[in-house]
Backbone of each chain as ProteinMPNN parsed JSONL, in Angstrom:
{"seq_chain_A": "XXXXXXXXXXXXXXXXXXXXXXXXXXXXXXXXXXXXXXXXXXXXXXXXXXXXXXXXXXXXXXXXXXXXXXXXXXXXXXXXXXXXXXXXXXXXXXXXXXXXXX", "coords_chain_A": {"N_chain_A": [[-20.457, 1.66, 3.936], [-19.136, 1.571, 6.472], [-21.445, 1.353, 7.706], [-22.194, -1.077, 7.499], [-19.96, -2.713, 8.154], [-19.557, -2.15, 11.139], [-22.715, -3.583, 11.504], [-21.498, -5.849, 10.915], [-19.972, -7.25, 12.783], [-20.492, -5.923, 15.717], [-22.473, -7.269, 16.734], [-21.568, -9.064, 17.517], [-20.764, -8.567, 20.341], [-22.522, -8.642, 21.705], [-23.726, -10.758, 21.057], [-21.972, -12.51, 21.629], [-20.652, -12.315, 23.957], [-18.096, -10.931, 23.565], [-16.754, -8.612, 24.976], [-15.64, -6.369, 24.16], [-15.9, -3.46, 23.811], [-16.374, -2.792, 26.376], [-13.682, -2.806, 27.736], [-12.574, -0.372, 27.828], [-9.799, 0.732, 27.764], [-8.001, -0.727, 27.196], [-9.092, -1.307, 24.628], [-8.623, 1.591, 23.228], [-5.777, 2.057, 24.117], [-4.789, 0.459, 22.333], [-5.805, 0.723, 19.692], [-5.102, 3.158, 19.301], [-2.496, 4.089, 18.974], [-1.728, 2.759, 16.458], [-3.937, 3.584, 14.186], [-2.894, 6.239, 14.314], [-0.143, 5.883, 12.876], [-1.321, 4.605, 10.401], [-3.327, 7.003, 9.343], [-1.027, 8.743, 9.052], [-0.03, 7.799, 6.676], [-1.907, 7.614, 5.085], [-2.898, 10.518, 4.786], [-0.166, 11.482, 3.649], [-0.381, 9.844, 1.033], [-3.141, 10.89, 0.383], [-2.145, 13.695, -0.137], [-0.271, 13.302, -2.295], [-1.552, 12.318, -4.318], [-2.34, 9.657, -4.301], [-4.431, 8.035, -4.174], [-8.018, 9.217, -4.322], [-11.222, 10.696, -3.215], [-14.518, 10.307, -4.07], [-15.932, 13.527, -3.559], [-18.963, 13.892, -3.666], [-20.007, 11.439, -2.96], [-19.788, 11.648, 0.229], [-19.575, 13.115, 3.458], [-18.646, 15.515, 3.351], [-17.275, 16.241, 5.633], [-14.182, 17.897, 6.498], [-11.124, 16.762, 8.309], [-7.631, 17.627, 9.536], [-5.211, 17.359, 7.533], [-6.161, 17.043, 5.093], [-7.48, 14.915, 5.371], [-10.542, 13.421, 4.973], [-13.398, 12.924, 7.137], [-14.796, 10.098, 7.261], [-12.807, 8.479, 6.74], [-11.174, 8.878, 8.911], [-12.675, 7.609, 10.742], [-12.73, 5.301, 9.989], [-10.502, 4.37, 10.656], [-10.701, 3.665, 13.277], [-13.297, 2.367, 13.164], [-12.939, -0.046, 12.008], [-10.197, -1.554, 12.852], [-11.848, -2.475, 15.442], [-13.424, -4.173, 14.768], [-12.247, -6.09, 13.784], [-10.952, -6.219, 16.014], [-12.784, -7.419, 17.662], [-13.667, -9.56, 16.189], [-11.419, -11.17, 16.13], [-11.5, -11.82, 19.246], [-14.177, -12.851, 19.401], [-14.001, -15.336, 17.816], [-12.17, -16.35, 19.916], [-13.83, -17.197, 22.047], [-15.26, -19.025, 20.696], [-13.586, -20.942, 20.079], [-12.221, -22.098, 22.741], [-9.835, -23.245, 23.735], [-7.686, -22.467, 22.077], [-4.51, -20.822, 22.194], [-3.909, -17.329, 22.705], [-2.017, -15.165, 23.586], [-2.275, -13.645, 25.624], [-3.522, -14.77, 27.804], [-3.778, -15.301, 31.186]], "CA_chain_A": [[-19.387, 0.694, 4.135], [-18.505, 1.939, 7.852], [-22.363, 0.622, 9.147], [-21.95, -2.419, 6.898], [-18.517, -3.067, 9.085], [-20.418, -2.252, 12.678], [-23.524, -3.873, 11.809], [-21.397, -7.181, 10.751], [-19.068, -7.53, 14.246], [-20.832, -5.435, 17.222], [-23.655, -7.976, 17.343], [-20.482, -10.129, 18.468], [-20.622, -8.066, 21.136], [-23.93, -8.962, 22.4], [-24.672, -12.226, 20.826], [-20.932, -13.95, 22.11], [-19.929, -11.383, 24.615], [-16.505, -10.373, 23.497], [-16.457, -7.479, 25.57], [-14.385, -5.424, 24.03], [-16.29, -2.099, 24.226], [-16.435, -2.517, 27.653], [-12.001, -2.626, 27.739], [-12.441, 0.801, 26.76], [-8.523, 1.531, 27.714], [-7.408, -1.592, 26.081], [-9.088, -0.756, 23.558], [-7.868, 2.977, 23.138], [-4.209, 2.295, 23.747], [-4.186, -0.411, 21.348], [-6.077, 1.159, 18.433], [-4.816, 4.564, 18.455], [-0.734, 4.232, 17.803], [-2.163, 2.324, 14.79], [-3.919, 4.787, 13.85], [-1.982, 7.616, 14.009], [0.727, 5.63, 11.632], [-2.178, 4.668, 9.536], [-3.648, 8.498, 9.181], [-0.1, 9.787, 8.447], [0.008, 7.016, 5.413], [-3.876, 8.469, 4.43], [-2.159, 12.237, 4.5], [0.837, 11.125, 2.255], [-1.056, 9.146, 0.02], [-3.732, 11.785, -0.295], [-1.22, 15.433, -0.579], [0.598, 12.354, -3.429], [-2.955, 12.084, -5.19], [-2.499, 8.0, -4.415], [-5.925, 7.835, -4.288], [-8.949, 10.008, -4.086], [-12.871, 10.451, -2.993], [-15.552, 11.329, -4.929], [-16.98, 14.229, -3.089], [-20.456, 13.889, -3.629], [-20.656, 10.648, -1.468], [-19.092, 12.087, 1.169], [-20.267, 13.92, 4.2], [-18.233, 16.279, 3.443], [-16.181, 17.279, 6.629], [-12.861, 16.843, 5.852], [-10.225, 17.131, 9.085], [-6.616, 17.878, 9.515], [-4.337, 17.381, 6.769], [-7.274, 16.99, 3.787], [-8.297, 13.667, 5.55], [-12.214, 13.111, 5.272], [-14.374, 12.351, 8.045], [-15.029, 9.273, 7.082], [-11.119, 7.993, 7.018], [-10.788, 8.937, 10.543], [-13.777, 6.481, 11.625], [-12.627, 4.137, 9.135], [-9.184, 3.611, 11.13], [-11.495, 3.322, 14.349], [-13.943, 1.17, 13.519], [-12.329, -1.308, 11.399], [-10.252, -1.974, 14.102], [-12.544, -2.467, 16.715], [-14.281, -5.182, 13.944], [-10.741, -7.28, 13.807], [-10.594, -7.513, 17.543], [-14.136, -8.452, 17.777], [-13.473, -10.771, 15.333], [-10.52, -11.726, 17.253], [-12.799, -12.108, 20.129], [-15.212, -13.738, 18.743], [-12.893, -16.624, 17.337], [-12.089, -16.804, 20.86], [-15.02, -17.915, 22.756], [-15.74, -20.294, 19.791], [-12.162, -21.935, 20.096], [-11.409, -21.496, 24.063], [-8.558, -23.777, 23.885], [-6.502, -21.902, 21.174], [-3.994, -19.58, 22.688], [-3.853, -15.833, 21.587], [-0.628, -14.888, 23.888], [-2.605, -12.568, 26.262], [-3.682, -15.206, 29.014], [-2.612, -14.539, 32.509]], "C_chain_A": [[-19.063, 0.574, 5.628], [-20.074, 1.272, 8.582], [-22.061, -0.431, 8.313], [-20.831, -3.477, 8.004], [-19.445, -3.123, 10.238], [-21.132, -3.28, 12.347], [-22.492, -5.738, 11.984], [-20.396, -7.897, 11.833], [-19.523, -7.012, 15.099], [-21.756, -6.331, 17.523], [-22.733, -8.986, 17.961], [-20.171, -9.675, 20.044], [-21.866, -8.259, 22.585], [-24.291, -10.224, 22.422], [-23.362, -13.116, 21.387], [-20.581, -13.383, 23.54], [-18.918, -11.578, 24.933], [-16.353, -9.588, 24.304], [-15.217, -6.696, 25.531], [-14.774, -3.956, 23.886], [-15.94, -1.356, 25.732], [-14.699, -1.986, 27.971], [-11.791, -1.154, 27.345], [-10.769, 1.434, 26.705], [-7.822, 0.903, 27.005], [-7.528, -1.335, 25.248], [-8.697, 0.389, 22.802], [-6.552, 2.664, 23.026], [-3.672, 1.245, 22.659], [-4.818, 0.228, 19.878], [-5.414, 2.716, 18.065], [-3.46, 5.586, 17.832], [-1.016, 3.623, 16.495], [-2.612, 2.894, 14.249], [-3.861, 5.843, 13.237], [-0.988, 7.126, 12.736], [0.058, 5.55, 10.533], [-2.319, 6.191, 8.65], [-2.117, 9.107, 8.863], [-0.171, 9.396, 6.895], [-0.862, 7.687, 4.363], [-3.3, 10.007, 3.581], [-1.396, 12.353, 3.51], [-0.539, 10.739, 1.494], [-2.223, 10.27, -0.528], [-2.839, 13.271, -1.125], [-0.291, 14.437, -2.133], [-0.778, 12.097, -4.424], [-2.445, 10.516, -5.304], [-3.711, 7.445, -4.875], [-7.08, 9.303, -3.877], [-10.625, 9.811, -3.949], [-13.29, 11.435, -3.862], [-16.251, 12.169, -4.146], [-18.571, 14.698, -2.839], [-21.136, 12.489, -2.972], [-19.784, 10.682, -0.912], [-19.55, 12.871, 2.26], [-20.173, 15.155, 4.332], [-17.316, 17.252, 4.417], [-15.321, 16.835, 6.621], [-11.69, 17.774, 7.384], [-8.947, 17.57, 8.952], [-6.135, 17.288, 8.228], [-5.173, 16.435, 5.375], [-7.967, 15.6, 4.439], [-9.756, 13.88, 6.012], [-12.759, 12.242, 6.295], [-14.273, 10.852, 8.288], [-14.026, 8.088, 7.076], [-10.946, 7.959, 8.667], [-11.669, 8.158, 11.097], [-13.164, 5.282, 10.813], [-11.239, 3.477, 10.298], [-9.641, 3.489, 12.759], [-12.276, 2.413, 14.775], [-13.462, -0.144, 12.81], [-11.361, -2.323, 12.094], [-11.003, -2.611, 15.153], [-13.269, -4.016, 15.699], [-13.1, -6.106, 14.051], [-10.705, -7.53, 15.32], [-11.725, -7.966, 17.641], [-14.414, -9.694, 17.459], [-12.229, -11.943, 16.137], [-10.91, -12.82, 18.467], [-13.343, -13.403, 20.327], [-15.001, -15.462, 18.375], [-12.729, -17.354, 19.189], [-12.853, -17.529, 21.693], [-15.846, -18.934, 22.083], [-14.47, -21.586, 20.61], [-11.703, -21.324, 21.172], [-10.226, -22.271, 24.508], [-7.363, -23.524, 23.217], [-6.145, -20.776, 21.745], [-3.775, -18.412, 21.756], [-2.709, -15.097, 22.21], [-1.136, -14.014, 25.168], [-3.254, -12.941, 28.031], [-2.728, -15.048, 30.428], [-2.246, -16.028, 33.093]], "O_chain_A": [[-18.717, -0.536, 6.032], [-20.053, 0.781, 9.711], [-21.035, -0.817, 8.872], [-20.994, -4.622, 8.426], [-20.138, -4.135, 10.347], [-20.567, -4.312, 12.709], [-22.718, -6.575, 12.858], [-20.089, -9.078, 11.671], [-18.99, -7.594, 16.044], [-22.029, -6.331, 18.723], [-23.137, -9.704, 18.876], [-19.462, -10.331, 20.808], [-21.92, -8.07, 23.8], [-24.915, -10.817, 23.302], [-23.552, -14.312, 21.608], [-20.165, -14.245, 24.315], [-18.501, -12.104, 25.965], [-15.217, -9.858, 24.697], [-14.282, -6.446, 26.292], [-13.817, -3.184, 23.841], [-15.548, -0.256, 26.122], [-14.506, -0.85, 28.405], [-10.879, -0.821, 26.588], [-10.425, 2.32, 25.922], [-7.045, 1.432, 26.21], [-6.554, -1.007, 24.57], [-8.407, 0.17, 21.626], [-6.006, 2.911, 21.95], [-2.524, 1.164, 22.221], [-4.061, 0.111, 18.915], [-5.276, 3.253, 16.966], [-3.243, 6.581, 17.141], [-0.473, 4.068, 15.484], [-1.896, 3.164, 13.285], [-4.363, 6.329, 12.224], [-0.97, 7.798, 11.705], [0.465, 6.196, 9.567], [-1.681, 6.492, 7.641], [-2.193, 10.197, 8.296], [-0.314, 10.226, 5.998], [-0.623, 8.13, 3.239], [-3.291, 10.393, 2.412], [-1.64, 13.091, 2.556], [-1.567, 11.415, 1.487], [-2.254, 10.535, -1.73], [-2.926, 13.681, -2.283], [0.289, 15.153, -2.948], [-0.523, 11.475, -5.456], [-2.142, 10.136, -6.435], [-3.919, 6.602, -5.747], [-6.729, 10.24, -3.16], [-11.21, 8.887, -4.515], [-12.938, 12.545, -4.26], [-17.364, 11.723, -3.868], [-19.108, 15.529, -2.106], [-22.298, 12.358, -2.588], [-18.822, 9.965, -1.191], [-20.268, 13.699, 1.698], [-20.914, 15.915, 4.957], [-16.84, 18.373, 4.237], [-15.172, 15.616, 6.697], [-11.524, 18.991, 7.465], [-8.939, 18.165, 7.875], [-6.987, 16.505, 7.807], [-4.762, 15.392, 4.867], [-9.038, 15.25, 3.944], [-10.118, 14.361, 7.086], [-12.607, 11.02, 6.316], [-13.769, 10.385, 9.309], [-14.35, 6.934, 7.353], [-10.614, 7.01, 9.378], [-11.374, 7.948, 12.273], [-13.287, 4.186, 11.359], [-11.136, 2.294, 10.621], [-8.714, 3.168, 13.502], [-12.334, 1.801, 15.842], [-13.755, -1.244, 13.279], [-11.503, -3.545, 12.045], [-10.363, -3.483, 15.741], [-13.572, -4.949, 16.444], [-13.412, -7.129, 14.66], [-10.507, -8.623, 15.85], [-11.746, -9.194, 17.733], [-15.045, -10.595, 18.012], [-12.302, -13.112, 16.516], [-10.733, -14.031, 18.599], [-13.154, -14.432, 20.975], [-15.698, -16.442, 18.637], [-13.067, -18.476, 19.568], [-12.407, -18.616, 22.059], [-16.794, -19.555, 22.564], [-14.559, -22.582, 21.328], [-10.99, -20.323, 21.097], [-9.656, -21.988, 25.562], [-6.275, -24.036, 23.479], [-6.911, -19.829, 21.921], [-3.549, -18.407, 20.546], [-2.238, -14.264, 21.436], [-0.178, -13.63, 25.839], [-3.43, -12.193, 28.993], [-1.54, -14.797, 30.632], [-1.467, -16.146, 34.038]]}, "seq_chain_B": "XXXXXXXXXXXXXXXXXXXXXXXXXXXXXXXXXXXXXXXXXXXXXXXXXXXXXXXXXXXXXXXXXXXXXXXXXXXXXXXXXXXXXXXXXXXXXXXXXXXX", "coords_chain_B": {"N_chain_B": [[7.088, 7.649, -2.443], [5.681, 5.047, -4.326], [2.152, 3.627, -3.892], [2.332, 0.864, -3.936], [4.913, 0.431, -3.22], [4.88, 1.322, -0.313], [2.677, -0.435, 0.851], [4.034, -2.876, 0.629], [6.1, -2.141, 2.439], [4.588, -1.711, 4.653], [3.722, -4.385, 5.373], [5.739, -5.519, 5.691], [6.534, -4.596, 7.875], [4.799, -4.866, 9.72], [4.724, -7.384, 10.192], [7.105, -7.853, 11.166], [6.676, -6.304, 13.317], [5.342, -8.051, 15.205], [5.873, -10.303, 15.002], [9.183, -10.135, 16.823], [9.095, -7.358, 17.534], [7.21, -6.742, 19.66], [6.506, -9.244, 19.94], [4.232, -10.827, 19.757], [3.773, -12.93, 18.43], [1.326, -13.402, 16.584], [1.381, -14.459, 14.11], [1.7, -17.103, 13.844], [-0.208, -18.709, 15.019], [-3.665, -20.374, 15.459], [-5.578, -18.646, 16.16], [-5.175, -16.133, 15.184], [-5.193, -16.608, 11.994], [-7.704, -17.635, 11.407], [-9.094, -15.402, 12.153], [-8.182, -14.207, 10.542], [-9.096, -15.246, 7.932], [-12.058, -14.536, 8.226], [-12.408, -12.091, 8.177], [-11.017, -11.56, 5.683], [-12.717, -11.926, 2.987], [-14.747, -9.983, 3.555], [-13.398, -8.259, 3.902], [-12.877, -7.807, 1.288], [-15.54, -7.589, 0.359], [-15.756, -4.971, 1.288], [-14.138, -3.706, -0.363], [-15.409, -3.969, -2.963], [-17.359, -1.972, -2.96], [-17.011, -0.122, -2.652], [-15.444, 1.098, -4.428], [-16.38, 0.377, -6.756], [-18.771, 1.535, -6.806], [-17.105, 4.633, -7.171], [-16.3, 5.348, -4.975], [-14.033, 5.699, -3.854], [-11.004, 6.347, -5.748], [-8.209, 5.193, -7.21], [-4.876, 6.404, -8.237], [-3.713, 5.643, -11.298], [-1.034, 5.59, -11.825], [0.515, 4.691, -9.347], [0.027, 2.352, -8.788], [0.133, -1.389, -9.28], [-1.282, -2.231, -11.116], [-2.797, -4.556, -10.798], [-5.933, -5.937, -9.637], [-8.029, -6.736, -7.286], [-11.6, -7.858, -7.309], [-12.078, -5.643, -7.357], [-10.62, -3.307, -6.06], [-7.442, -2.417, -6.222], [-4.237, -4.373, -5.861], [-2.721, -3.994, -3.502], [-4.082, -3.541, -1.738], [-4.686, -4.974, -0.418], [-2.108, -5.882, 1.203], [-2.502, -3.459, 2.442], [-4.837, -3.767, 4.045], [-3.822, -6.373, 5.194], [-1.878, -5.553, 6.896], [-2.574, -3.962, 8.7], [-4.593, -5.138, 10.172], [-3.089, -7.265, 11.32], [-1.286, -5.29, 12.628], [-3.085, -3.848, 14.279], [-4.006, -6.507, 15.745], [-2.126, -7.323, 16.559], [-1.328, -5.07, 19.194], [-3.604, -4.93, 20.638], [-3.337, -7.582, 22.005], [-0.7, -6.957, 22.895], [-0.791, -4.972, 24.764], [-2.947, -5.988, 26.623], [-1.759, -8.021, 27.374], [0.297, -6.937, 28.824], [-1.717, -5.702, 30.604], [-2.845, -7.22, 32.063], [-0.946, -8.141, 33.615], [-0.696, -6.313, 35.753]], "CA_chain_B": [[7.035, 6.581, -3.11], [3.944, 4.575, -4.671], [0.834, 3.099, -3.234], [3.029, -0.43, -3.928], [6.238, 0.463, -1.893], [4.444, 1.64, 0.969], [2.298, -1.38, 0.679], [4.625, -3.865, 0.719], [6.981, -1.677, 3.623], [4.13, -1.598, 5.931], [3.091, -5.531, 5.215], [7.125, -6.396, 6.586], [6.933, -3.788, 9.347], [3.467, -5.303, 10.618], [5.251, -8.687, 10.637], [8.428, -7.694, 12.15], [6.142, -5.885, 14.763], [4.053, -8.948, 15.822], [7.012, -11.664, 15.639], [10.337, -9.468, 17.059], [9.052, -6.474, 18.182], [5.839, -6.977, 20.675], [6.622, -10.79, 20.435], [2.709, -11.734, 20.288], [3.796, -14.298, 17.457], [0.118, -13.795, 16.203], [1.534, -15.216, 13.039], [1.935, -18.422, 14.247], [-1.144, -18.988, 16.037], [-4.726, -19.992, 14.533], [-6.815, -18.174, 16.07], [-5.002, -15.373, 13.679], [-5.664, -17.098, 10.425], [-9.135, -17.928, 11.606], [-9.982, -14.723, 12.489], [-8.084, -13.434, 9.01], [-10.304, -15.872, 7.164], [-13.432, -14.1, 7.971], [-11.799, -10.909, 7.611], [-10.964, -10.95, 4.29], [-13.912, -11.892, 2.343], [-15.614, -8.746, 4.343], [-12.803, -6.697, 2.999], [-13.253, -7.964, -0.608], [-17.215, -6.77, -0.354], [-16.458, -3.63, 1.318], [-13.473, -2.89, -1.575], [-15.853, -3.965, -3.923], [-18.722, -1.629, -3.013], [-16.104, 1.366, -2.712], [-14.495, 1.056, -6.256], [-17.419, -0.084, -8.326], [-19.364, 3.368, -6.727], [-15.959, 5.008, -7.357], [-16.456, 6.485, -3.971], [-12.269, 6.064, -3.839], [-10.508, 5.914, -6.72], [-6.545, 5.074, -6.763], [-4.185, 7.243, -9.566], [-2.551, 4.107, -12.032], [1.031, 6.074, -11.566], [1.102, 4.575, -8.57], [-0.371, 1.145, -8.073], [1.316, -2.061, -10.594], [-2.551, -2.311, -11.98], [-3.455, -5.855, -10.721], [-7.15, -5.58, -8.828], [-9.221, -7.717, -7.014], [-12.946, -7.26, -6.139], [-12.353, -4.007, -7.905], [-9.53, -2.515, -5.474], [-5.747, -2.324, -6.005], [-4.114, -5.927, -5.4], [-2.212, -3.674, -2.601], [-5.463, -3.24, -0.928], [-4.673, -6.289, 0.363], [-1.44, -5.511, 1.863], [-2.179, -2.619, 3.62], [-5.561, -4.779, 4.897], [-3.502, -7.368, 5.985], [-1.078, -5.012, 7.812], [-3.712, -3.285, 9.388], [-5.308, -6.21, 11.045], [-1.833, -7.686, 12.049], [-0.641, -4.628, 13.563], [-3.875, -4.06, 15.325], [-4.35, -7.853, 16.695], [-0.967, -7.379, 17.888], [-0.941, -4.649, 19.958], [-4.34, -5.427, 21.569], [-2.95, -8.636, 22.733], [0.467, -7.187, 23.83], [-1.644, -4.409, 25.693], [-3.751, -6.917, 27.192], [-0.821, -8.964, 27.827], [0.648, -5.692, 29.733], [-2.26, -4.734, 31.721], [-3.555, -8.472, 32.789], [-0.091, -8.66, 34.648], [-0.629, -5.382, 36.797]], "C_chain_B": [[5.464, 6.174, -3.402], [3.211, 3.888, -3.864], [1.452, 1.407, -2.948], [4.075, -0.468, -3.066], [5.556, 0.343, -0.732], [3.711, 0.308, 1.525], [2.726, -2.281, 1.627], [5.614, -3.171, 2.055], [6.005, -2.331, 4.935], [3.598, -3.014, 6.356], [4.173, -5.673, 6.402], [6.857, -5.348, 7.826], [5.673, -4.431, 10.244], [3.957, -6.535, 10.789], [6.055, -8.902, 11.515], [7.763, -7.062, 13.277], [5.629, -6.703, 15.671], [4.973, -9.921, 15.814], [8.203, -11.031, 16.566], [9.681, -8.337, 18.269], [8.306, -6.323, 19.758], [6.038, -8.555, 20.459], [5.052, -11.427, 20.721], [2.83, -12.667, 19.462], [2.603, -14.623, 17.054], [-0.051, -14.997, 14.906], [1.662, -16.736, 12.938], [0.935, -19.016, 14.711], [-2.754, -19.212, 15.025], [-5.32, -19.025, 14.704], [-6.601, -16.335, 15.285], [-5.565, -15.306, 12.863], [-6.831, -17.075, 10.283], [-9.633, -16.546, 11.537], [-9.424, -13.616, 10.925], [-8.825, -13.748, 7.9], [-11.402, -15.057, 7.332], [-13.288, -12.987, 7.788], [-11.98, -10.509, 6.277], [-11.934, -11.273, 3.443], [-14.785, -10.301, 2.573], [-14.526, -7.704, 3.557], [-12.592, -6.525, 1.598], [-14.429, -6.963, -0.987], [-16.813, -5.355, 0.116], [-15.528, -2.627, 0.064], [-14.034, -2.977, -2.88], [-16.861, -3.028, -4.194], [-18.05, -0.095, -2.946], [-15.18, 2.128, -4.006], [-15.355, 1.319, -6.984], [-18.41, 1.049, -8.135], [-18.208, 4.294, -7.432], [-16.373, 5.972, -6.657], [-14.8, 6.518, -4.004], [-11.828, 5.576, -4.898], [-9.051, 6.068, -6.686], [-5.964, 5.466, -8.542], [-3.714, 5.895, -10.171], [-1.047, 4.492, -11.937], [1.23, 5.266, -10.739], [0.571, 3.199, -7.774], [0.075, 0.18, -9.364], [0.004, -2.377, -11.177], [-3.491, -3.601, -12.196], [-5.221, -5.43, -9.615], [-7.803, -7.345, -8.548], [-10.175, -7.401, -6.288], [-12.873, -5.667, -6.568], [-11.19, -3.024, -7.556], [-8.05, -2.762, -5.788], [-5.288, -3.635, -4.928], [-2.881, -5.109, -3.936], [-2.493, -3.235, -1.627], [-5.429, -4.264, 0.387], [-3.328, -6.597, 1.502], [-1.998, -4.403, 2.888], [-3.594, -3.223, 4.374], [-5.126, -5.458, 6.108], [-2.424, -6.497, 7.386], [-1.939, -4.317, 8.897], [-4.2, -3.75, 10.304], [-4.287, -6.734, 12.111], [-1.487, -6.573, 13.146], [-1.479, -4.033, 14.929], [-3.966, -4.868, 16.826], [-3.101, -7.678, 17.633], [-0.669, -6.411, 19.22], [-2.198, -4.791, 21.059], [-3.977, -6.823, 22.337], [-1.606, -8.234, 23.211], [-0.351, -5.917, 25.29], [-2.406, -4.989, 26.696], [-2.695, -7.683, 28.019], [-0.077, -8.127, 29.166], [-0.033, -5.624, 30.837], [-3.188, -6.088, 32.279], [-2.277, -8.748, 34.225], [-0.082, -7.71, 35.723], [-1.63, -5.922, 37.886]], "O_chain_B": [[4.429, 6.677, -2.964], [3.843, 3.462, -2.897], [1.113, 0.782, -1.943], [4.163, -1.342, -2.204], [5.61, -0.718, -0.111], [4.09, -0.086, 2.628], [2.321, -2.552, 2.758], [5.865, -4.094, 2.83], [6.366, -3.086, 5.838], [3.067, -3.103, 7.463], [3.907, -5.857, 7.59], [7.229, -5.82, 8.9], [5.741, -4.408, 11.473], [3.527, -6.972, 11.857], [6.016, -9.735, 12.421], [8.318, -7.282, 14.354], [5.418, -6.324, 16.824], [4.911, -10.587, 16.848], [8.163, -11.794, 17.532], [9.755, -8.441, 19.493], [8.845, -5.862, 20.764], [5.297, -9.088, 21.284], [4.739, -12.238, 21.593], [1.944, -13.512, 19.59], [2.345, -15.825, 16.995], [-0.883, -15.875, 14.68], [1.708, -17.369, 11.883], [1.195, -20.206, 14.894], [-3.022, -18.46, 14.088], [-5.716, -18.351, 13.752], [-7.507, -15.564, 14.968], [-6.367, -14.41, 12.596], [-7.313, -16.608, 9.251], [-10.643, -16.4, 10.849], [-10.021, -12.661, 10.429], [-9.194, -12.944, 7.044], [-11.842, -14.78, 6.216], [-14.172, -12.545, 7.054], [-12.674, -9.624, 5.776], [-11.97, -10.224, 2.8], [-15.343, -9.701, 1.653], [-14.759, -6.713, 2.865], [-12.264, -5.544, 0.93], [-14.539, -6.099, -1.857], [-17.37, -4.433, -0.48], [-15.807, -1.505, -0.358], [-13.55, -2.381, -3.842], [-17.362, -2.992, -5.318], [-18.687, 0.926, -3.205], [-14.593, 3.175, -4.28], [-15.353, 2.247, -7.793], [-18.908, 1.554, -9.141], [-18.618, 4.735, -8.505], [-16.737, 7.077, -7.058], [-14.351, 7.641, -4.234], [-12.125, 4.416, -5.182], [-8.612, 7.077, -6.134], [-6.391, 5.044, -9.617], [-3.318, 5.048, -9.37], [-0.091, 3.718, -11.981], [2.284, 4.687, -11.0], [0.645, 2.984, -6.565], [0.366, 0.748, -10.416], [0.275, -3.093, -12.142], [-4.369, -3.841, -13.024], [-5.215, -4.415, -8.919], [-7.944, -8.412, -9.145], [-10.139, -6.904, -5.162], [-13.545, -4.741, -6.114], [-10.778, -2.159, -8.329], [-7.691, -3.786, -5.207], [-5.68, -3.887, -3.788], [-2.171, -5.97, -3.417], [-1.808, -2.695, -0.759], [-5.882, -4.309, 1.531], [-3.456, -7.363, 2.458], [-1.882, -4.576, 4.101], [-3.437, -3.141, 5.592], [-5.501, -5.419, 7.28], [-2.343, -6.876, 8.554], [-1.566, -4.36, 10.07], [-4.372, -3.094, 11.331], [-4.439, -6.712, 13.332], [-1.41, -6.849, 14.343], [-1.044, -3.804, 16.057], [-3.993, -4.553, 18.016], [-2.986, -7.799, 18.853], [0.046, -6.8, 20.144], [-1.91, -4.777, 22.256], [-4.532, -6.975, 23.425], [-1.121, -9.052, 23.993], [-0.353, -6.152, 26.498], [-2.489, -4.35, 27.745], [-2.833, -7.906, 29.222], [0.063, -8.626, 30.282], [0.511, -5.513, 31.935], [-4.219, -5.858, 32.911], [-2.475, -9.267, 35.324], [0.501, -8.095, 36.737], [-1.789, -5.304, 38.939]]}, "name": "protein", "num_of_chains": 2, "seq": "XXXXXXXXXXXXXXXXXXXXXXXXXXXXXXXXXXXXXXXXXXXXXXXXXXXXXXXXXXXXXXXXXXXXXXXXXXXXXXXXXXXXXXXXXXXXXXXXXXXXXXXXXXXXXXXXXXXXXXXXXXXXXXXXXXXXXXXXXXXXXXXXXXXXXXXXXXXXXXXXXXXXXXXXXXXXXXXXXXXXXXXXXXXXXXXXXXXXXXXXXX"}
């Protein structure tokens, strides 16, 4: 699901050039208070049995507060696919404002 | 609280963050919608391919038992909040560090 996500927005990265890898601080200070609120939600919701993984497709390394591997990239790259997408939109439609022009 | 409260809390708090709070008024703007349009289809297939494995499975105590694409119709809330609260702070960040 997580290369499915990459494979289907980083080529926006190459083929429109969004350059949002490159922003690497933009990118950091904007994805990782989200995040963190996210990943507390994950923590509840898991220690609440909201939801659960099947352990056998799983990689099995599971971090701080029972959250799996795979959660913690999930609130990384999924992100990074919405601004791309973002992006992306942008350099199609360069006359629609997004609030961020100088 | 349930998988539905939280849901629906974090939908209004991602709204009130992006109109009020950080003022990027993404909500108002296409290139939002546009870029939520291609969004969500993508997050239909990947909640469909995560259910119907039953790599994640959600308790019924705690979701009101509507689904779409296989996932919890509150899948779609915390999606949409997700994206919102994202888009917004990369554009108030941006907005921040274009004026230095």
């Amino acid at each position: 699901m997580l290369a499915f996500t990459v494979v289907g927005s980083f080529w926006l990265e190459i083929a429109l050039k969004v350059g949002v890898l490159r922003r690497i601080k933009r990118l950091a200070l904007s994805i990782l208070p989200v995040a963190l609120v996210f990943l507390s939600w994950d923590a509840y919701a898991i220690s609440h049995r909201h939801w659960q993984f099947d352990e056998h497709q799983m990689l099995g390394v599971v971090g701080p507060f029972h959250i799996p591997l795979e959660e913690y990239l999930f609130f990384i790259i999924v992100p990074i696919a919405a601004i791309m997408t973002l992006e992306g939109v942008r350099q199609v439609k360069k006359h629609w404002p997004v609030g961020d022009e100088l | 609280m349930s998988y539905s409260n939280i849901a629906v809390t974090s939908m209004l708090f991602a709204v009130f963050f992006d109109l009020f709070i950080v003022r990027t008024q993404l909500l108002t703007k296409s290139i939002f919608w546009t870029s939520y349009a291609i969004i969500f289809p993508m997050q239909l297939i990947t909640n469909w391919w995560l259910t119907s494995r039953y790599i994640v499975m959600y308790n019924p105590n705690t979701i009101i038992g509507r689904r779409l694409a296989g996932a919890p119709i509150e899948d779609i809330l915390f999606g949409f909040s997700l994206i919102l609260a994202t888009m917004s702070m990369w554009v108030y960040i941006g907005k921040r560090l274009n004026r230095k």
